[in-house]
C-alpha positions as CSV (number, residue, x, y, z in Angstrom):
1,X,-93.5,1.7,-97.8
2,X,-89.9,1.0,-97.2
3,X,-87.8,-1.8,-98.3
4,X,-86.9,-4.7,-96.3
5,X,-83.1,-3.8,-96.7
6,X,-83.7,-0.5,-95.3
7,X,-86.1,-2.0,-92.6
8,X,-82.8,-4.2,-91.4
9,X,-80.6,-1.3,-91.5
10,X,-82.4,0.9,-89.5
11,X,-83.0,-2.1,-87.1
12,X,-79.2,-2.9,-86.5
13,X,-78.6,0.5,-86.1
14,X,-80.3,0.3,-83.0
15,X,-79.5,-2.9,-81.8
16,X,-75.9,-1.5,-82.2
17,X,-76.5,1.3,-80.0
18,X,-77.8,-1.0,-77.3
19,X,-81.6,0.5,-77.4
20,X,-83.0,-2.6,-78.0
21,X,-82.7,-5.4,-75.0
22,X,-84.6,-7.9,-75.0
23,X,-86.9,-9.1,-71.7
24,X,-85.4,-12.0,-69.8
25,X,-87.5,-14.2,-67.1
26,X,-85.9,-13.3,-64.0
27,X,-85.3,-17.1,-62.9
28,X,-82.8,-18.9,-65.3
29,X,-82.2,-22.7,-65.2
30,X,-79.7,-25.9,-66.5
31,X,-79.9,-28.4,-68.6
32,X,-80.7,-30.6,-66.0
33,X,-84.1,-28.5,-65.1
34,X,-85.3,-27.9,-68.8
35,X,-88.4,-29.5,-67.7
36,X,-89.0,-26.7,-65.2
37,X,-88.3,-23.7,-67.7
38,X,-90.4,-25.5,-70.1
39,X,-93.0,-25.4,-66.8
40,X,-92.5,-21.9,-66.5
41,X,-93.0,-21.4,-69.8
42,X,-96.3,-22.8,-70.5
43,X,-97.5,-21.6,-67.3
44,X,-97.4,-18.7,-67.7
45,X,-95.6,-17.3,-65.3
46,X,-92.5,-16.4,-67.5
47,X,-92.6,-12.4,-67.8
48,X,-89.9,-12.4,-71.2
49,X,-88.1,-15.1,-72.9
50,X,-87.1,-18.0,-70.0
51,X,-83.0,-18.7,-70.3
52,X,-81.6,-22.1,-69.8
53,X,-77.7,-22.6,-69.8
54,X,-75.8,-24.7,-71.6
């Protein structure tokens, strides 16, 4: 089993070379339409992690 420190190190390595990206909900919304992303969120109908802008 490997160590945790060598877990992280072989995990940044490829975050650094840009193979991991994470999945984003196509639709992104504002502070003022939390309440919708939240929506979209619990809904289900988010495919990835919904964005809202600060």
């Amino acid at each position: 089993m490997q160590s945790t420190g060598e877990i992280l190190t072989k995990l940044a390595e490829i975050v650094d070379a840009g193979a991991l990206k994470p999945l984003l909900d196509d639709q992104r919304f504002g502070l003022d339409t939390v309440g919708g992303a939240y929506d979209r969120l619990t809904s289900g109908q988010a495919i990835g992690k919904v964005v809202v802008d600060v």
